[in-house]
C-alpha positions, 0 to 999 in steps of 0.5 A: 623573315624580311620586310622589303619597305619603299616610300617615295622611292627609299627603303627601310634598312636598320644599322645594326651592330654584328660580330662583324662591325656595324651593318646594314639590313632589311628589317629581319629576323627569326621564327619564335616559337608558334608563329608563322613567317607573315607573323614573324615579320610584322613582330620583327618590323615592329621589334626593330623599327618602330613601325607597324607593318603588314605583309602583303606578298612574297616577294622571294624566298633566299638562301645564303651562306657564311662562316660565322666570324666569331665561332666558325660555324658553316651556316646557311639560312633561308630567309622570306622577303614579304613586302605590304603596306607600312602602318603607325610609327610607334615613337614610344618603342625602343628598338630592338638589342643591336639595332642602333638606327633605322634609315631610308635609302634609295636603290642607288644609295643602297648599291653604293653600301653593298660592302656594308649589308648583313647579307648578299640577299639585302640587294638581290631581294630589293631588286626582286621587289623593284622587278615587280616579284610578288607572291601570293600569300596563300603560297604558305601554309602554316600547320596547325601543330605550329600553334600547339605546344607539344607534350613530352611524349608527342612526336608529331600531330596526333589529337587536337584539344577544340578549342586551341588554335587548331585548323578551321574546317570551315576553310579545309584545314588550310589556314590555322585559326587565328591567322587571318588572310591577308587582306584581313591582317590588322595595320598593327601586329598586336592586335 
């Protein structure tokens, strides 16, 4: 998961430190267990910059691939770039293991530093975002099973205790309770 972030004309990047050297991305990372992509971002915007953040839109859904530096490994990923609104600085935060700095930069400053992303996408995504690509946010859909914690013998969904964060019928089962839709998710993800 991704944010893409624009105020007045620049975009939130982290320098982080990588296997590779220092590098530079969009606020990213990776799905924790019973979360859904609109909520791993917001917690891995918060994570890595300090700043609350709420998605808003898809702007893209990437892949690419590489060989890891240090072990050989052919690894392909597929990431969620989401762009919305920025919320509170939190000063209090440290920022996440890695991530040395955050730095707003413009579109020319960003293709200047192309050698220096973490990945092909930090461009390409940026680029969609300034195109105007959006995404509704109602494309996703989160199953309930991802809230649930399985038991040894589950293999798949099968019954469902009430009172988890099971779907809400009320909505046809599309939305887990709990996630809220978009125009309803808090400025700060910790709520």
């Amino acid at each position: 998961m991704s944010a893409i972030i624009e105020r007045d004309g620049r975009f939130l990047l982290v320098e982080e430190e990588t296997a590779d050297g220092l590098k530079l991305n969009v606020p990213a990372g990776h799905l924790d267990p019973a979360e859904s992509p609109i909520e791993a971002c917001a917690r891995e915007v918060l994570e890595e910059t300090a700043f609350s953040f709420t998605p808003r839109a898809l702007v893209g859904i990437y892949m690419n691939r590489f060989t890891r530096t240090r072990t050989g490994a052919d690894i392909t990923y597929v990431r969620f770039a989401f762009t919305g609104d920025l919320g509170t600085h939190h000063p209090e935060r440290s920022l996440d293991d890695g991530v040395l700095r955050t730095v707003w930069m413009t579109l020319a400053e960003l293709q200047a530093s192309a050698a220096r992303h973490r990945s092909p996408v930090v461009l390409q995504s940026v680029q969609d975002y300034l195109a105007g690509q959006r995404f509704d946010l109602g494309l996703l859909h989160v199953d309930a099973s991802v809230y649930e914690v399985p038991g040894p013998a589950e293999r798949g969904p099968t019954s469902r205790n009430p009172s988890s964060r099971g779907p809400d019928t009320r909505s046809g089962g599309r939305r887990p309770a709990g996630m809220l839709p978009a125009d309803q998710l808090p400025d700060d993800p910790s709520l």
